[in-house]
DRENMIFI-95446 format. One record per residue (C-alpha): residue number from 1; residue in one letter; x, y, z. Coordinates in nm, 2 decimals, decimal comma, padded with zeros to 4 digits. Layout:
REM DRENMIFI-95446
    n  res    east   north      up
  NUM    A       X       Y       Z
...
This chain:
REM DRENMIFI-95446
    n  res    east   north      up
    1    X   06,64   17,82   11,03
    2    X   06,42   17,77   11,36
    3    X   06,07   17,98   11,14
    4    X   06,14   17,76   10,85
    5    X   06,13   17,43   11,04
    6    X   05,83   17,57   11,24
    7    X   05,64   17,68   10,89
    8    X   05,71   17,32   10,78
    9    X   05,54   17,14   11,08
   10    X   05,25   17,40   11,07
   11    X   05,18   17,34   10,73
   12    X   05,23   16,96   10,76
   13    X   04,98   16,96   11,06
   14    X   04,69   17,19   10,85
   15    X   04,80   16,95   10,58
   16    X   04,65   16,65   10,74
   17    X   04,98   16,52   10,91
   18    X   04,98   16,43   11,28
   19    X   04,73   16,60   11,41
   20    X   04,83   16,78   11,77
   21    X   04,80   16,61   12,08
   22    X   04,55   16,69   12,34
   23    X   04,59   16,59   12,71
   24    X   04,41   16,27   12,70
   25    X   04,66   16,08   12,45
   26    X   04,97   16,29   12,50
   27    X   05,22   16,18   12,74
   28    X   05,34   16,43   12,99
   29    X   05,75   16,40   12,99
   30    X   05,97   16,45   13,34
   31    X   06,30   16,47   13,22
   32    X   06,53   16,47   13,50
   33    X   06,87   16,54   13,46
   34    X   07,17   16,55   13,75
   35    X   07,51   16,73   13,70
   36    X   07,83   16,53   13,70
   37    X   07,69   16,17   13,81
   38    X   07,89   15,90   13,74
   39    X   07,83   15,59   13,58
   40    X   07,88   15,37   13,91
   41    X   07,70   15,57   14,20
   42    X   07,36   15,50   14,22
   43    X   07,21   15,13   14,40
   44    X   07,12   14,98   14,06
   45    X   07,44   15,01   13,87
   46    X   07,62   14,86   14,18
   47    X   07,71   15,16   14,42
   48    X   07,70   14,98   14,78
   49    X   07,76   15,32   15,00
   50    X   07,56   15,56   14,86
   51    X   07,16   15,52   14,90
   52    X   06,92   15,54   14,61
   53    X   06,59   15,39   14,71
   54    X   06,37   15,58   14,47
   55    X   06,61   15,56   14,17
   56    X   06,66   15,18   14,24
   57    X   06,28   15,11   14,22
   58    X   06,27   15,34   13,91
   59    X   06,50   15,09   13,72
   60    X   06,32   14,81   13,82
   61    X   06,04   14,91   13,72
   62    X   06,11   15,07   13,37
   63    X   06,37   15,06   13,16
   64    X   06,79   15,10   13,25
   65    X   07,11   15,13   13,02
   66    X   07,39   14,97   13,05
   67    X   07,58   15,17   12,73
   68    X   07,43   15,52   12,75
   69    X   07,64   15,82   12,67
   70    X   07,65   16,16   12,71
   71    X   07,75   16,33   12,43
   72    X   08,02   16,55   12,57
   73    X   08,27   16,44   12,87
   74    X   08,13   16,79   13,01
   75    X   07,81   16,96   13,05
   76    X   07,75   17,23   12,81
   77    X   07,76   17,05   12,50
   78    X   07,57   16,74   12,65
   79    X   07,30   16,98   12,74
   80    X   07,32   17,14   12,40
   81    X   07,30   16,78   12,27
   82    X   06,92   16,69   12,47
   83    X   06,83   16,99   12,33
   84    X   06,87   17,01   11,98
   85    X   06,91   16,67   11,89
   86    X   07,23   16,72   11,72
   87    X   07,60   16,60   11,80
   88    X   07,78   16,89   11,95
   89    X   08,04   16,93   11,69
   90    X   07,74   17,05   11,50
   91    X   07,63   17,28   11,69
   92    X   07,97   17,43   11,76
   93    X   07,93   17,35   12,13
   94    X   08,20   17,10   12,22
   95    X   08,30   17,27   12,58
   96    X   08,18   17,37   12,88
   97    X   08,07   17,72   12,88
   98    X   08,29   17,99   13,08
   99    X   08,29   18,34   13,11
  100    X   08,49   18,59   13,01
  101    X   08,78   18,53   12,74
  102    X   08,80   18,17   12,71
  103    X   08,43   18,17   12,53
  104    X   08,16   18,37   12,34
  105    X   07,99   18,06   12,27
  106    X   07,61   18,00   12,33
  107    X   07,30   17,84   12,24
  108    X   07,16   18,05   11,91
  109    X   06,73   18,08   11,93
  110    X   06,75   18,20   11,57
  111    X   06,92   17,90   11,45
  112    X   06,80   17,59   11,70
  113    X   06,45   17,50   11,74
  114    X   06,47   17,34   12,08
  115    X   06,31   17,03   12,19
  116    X   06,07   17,22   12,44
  117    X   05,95   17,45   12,14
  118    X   05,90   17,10   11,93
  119    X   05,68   16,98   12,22
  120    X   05,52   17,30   12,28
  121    X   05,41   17,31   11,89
  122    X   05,27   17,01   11,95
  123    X   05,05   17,12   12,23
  124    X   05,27   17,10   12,54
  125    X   05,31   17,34   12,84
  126    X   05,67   17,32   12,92
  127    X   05,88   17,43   13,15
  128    X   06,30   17,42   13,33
  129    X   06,39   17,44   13,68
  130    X   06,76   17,44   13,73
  131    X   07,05   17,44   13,56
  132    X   07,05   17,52   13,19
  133    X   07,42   17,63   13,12
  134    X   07,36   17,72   12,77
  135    X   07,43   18,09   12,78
  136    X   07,69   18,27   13,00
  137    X   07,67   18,64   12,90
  138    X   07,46   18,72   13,21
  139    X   07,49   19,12   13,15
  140    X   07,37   19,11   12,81
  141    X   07,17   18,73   12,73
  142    X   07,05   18,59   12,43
  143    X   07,06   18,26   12,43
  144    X   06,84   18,18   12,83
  145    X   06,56   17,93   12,84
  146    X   06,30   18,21   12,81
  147    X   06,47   18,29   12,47
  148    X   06,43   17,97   12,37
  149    X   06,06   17,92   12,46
  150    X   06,04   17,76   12,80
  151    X   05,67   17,89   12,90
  152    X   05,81   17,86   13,27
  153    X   06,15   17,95   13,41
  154    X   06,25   17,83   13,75
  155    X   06,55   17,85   13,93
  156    X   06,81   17,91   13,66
  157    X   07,12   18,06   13,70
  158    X   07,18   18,44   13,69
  159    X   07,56   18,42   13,70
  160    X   07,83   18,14   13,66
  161    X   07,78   17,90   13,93
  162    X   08,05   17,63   13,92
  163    X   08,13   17,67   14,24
  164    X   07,80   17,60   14,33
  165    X   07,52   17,75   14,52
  166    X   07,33   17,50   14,73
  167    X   07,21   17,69   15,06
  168    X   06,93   17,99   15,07
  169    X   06,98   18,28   15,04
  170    X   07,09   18,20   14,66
  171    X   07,32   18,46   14,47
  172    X   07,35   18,28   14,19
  173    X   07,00   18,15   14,10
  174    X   06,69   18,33   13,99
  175    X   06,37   18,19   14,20
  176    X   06,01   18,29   14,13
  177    X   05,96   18,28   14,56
  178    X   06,14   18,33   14,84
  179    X   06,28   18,06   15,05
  180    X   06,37   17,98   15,43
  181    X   06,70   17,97   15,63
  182    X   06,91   17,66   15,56
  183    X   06,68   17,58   15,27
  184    X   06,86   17,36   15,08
  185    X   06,90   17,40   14,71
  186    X   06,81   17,05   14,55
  187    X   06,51   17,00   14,78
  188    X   06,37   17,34   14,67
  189    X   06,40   17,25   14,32
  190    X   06,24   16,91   14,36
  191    X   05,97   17,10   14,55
  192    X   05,92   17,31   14,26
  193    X   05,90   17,03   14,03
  194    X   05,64   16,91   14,24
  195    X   05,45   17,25   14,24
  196    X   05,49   17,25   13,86
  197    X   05,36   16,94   13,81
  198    X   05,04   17,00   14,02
  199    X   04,96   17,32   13,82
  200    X   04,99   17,18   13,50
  201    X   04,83   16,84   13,60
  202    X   04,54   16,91   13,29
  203    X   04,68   16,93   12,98
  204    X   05,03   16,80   12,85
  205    X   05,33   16,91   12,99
  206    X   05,71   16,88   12,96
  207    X   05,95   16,94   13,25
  208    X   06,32   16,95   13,21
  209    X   06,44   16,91   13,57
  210    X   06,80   17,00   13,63
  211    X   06,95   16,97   13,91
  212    X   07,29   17,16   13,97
  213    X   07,37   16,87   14,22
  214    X   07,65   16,67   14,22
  215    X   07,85   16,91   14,09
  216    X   08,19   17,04   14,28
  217    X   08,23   17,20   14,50
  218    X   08,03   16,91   14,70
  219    X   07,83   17,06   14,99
  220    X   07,50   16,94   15,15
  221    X   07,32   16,93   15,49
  222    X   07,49   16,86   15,78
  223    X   07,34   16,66   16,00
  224    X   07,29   16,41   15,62
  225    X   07,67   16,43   15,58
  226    X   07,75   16,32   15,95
  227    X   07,52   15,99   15,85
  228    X   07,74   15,91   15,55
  229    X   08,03   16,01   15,76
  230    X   07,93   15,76   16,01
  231    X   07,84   15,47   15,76
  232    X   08,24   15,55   15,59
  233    X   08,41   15,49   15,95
  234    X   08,19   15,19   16,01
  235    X   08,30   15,02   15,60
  236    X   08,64   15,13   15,61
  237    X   08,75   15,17   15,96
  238    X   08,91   15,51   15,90
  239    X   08,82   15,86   16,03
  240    X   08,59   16,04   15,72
  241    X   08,68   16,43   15,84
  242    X   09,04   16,38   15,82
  243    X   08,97   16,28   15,53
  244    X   08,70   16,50   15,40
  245    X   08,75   16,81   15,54
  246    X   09,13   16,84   15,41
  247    X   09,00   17,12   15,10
  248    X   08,68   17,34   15,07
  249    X   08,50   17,14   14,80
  250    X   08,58   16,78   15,02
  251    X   08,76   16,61   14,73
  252    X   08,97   16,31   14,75
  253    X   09,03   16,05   14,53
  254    X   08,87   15,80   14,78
  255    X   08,53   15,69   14,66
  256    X   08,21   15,64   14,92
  257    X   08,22   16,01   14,96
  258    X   07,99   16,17   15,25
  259    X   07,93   16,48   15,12
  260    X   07,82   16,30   14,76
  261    X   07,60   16,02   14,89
  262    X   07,43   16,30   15,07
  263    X   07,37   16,53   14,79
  264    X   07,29   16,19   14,61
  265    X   07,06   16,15   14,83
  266    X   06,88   16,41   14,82
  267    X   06,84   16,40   14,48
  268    X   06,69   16,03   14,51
  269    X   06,48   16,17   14,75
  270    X   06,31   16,40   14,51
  271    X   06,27   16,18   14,27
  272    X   06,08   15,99   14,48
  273    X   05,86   16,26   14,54
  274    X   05,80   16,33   14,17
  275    X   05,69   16,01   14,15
  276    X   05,44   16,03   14,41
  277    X   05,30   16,36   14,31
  278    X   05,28   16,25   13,98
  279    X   05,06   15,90   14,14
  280    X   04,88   16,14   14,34
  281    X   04,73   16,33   14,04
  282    X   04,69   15,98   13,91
  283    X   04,94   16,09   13,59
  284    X   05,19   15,81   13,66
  285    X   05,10   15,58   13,40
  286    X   05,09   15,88   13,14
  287    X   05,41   16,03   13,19
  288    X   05,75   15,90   13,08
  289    X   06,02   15,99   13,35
  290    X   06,35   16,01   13,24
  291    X   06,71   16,01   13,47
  292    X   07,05   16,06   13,38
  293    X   07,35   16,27   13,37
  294    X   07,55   16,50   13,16
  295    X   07,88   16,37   13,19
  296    X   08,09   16,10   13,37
  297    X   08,16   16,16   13,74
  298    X   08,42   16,43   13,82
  299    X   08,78   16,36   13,89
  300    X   08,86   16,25   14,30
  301    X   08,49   16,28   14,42
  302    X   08,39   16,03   14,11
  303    X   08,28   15,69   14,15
  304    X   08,27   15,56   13,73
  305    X   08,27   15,22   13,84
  306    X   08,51   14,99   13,63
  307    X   08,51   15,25   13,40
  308    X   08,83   15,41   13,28
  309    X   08,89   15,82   13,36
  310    X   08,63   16,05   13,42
  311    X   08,45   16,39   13,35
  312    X   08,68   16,62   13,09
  313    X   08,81   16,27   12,92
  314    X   08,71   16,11   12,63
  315    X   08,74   15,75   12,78
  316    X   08,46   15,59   12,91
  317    X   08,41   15,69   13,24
  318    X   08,38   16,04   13,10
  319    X   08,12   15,98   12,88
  320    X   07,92   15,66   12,95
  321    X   07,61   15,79   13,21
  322    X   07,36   15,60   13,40
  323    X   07,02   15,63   13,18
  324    X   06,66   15,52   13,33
  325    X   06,34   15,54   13,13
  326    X   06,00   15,49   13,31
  327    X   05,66   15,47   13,15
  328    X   05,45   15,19   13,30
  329    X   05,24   14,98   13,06
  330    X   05,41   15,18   12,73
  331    X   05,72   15,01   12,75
  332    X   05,90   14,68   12,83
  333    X   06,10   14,68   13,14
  334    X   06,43   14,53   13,19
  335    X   06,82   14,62   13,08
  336    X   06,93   14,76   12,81
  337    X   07,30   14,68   12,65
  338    X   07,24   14,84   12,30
  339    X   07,48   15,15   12,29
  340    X   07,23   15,48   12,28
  341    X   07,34   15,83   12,34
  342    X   07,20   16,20   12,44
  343    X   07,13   16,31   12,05
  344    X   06,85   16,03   12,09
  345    X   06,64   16,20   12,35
  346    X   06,50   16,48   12,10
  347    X   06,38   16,22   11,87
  348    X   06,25   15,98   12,07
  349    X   06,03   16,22   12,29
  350    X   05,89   16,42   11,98
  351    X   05,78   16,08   11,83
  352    X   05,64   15,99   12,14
  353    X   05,43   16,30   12,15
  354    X   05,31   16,17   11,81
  355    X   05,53   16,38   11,61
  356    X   05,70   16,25   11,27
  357    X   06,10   16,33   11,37
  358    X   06,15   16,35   10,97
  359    X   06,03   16,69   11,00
  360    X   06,36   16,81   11,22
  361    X   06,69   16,78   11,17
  362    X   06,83   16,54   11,44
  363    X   07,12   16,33   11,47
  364    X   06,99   16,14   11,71
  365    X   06,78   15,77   11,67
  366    X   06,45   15,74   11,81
  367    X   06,44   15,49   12,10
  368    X   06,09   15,44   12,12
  369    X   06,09   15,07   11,95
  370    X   06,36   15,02   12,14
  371    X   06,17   15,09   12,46
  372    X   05,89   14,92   12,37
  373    X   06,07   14,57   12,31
  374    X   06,27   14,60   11,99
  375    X   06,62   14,46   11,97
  376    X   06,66   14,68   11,68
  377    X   06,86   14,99   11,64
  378    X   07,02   15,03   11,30
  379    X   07,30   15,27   11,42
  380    X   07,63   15,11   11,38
  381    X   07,82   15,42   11,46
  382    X   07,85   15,69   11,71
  383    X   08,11   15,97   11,75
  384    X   08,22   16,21   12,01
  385    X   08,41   16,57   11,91
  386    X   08,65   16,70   12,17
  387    X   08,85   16,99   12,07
  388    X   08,83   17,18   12,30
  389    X   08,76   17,51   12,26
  390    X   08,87   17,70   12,57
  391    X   09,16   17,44   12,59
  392    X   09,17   17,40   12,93
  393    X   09,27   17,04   12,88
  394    X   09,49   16,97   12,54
  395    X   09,56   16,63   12,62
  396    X   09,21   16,53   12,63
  397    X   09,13   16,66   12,32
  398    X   09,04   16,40   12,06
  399    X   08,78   16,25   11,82
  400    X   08,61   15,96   11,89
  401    X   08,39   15,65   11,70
  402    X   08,26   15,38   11,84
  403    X   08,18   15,13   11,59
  404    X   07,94   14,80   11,72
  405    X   08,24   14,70   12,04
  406    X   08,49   14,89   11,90
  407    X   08,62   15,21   12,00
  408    X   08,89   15,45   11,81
  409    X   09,04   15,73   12,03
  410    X   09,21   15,97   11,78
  411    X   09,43   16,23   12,02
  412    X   09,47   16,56   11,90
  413    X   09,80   16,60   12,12
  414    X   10,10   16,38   11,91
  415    X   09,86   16,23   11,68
  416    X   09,77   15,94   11,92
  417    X   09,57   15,63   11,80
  418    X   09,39   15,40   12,08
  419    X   09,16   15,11   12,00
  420    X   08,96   14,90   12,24
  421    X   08,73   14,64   12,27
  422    X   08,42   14,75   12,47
  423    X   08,31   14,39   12,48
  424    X   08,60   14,20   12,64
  425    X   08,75   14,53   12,79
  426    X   08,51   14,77   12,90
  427    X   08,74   14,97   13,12
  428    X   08,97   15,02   12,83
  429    X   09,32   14,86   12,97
  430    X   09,42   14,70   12,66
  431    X   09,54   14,89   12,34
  432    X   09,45   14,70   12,04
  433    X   09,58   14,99   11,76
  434    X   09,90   14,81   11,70
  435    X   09,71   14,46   11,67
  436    X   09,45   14,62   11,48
  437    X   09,58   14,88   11,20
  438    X   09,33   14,77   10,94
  439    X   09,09   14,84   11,22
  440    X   09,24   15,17   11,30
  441    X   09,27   15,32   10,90
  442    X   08,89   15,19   10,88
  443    X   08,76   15,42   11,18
  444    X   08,98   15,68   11,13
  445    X   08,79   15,71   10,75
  446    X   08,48   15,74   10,93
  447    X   08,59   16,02   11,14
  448    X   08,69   16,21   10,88
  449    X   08,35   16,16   10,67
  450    X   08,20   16,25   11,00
  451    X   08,36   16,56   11,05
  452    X   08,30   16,68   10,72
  453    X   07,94   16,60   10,72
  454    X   07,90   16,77   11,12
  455    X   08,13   17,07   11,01
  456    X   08,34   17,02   11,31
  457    X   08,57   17,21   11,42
  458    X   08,97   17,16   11,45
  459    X   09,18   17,27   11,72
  460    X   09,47   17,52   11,59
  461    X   09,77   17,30   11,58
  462    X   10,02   17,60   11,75
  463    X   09,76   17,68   12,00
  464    X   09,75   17,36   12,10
  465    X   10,12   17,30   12,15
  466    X   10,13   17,63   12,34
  467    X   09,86   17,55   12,54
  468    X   10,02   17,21   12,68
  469    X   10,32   17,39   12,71
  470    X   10,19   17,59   12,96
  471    X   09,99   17,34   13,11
  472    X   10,31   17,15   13,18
């Protein structure tokens, strides 16, 4: 599938289509992506503990989403989402990728053409450091960012690293030179960034930054954690190590979480310098810088803001990420409240390369006259897939529309209806399904023509009784 999609664009281009960009009119693309950052913990979506100077300025100065969404309430299938431009139910993707039984799941290069091969057909020089979570046979790989293309490799993973990895010497993480004692993981990769961005400063380039931070286990530099821990005694007037220091990962369900803020923080801080390299070289004002997340913040280290639930559910603080898009005199600046989602990234960055996103199958909308000042998006619909297929959770495993402001939950676990009302109840408190059953029987018909047209999958009914069963 990937050759005949790449025969089509190279015979559309000698054809006397777009022609390919060159490194005076292309844009480069930073697209920087954090692990597990919830909706509500950065300065400009209202977090008042944790510090995010850099990011703050970012979303003043560009664009920032109110109702973005990952496409997954977990990683794997959001980052399969950004890269293929499809909905993960269509890419058979809809969990986080594990090792061993529970998965032999991963990212296909025969089948996907990926959205750093689009670019790079198109002229760029592209490149990941960090976290790409796409393929987790490590003794026999197939599906790894060199498979699919990347012309640089930095930093990814060489075993599962859930539990994280964040001082030098790394076990878990392939780097291309060696570090120094107490070297800590997020500033190396934003130094990277840096390095890659200075290397590549002449001609077109496309940079998927992803950083492994704020994923649990939470761990970070000492002498940063003791500054949060200070500013948590001073706003709450309790002790932070008796309360952080109670488990190994520091996870409470208090929000204003030291060892967060400073991982946080350190990913702010490399942002920031991103951004000035990028002035430096005087590439600023060419490059469109993108921020988000993956998923909703984490359960008891999350900080969603109003937003009901978090990472693994289906409800909003699962799914709904901050989003901030930066290209100074390309597009308008200001807040966005039209719902957009992670299919759209693929899309929108090939057409802002100059490409014609006709030519690829996406799911996904392109943003760009949307960014540049349009109120218009024709989307009425989006959907979410959920079933699960390592089953770690069954009673989180659901479909999901949204439909304009309103939202159908359809549980897979006793056949559950919920509808809401983004609009008047954005952290989903009110059940409307029993008020609404017209409402209901019309969404739940566009699931089902969904899922027919994505080819998703459905959970095994038994499994999934035996799975809660255990669970419980």
């Amino acid at each position: 599938m990937k050759t005949i999609y790449r025969w089509f664009i190279f015979i559309f281009l000698i054809l006397g289509g777009s022609s390919a960009v060159t490194a005076q009119t292309s844009p480069n693309i930073v697209f920087i992506l954090a692990d597990d950052l919830g909706w509500g913990e950065l300065g400009c979506y209202g977090n008042n503990f944790n510090e995010t100077p850099y990011l703050d300025d970012l979303a003043r100065k560009g664009k920032r989403f109110t109702q973005a969404y990952a496409a997954a309430p977990v990683c794997s299938p959001t980052r399969a989402s950004i890269m293929t431009g499809q909905y993960p139910a269509r890419v058979r993707i809809t969990d986080y990728l594990t090792v061993g039984w529970k998965t032999d799941r991963f990212l296909d290069p025969d089948l996907y053409l990926t959205l750093n091969e689009a670019l790079a057909d198109r002229g760029y020089h592209t490149g990941i450091i960090g976290k790409w979570h796409l393929e987790t046979h490590f003794n026999n790989p197939i599906g790894t960012p060199e498979a699919h293309g990347f012309h640089e490799v930095i930093g990814s993973e060489t075993e599962y690293i859930a539990g994280g990895d964040y001082f030098f010497p790394y076990e878990k993480i392939n780097t291309y030179k060696e570090g120094s004692p107490g070297e800590y993981l997020t500033d190396r990769q934003s130094s990277d960034a840096c390095d890659f961005i200075r290397r590549n400063k002449n001609k077109p380039f496309f940079l998927y930054l992803s950083y492994y931070s704020v994923h649990t286990r939470l761990d970070a530099p000492s002498t940063l954690v003791d500054k949060y821990k200070q500013k948590y005694d001073k706003k709450n007037g309790k002790n932070a190590s008796d309360i952080f220091e109670r488990n190994p990962g520091h996870e409470t369900n208090r929000k204003d979480n030291p060892y967060l803020a400073a991982m946080l923080e350190r990913i702010d801080s490399g942002v920031g310098s991103v951004m000035k390299t990028l002035e430096e070289l005087g590439l600023d004002e060419n490059t469109i810088v993108i921020f988000t997340s993956d998923n909703g913040g984490a359960g008891r280290v999350a900080n969603n803001g109003n937003l009901r639930s978090y990472k693994t559910w289906l409800y909003e603080g699962g799914i709904r990420v901050p989003l901030i898009v930066h290209w100074p005199k390309h597009i308008k600046k200001g807040e966005v409240e039209k719902p957009v989602s992670s299919i759209d990234f693929y899309p929108t960055l090939v057409a802002a390369s100059g490409g014609d996103i006709e030519n690829y199958q996406v799911d996904g909308e392109n943003l760009m006259p949307l960014l540049k000042g349009d109120s218009g998006l024709e989307r009425k619909e989006l959907y979410w897939h959920y079933p699960s297929e390592t089953r770690s959770w069954p009673d989180r495993m659901a479909t999901v529309v949204r439909q304009d402001d309103y939202k159908l939950i359809k549980h897979y676990l006793g056949n559950k209806d919920e509808l809401y009302d983004l609009k008047n109840d954005p952290s989903e408190t009110y059940d409307l399904s029993l008020e609404k059953p017209e409402k209901v029987r019309e969404l739940s018909e566009l699931i089902e023509k969904w899922k027919k047209e994505v080819n998703a999958e459905e959970p095994d009914a038994e499994a999934l009784r035996k799975a809660h069963l255990q669970k419980n």
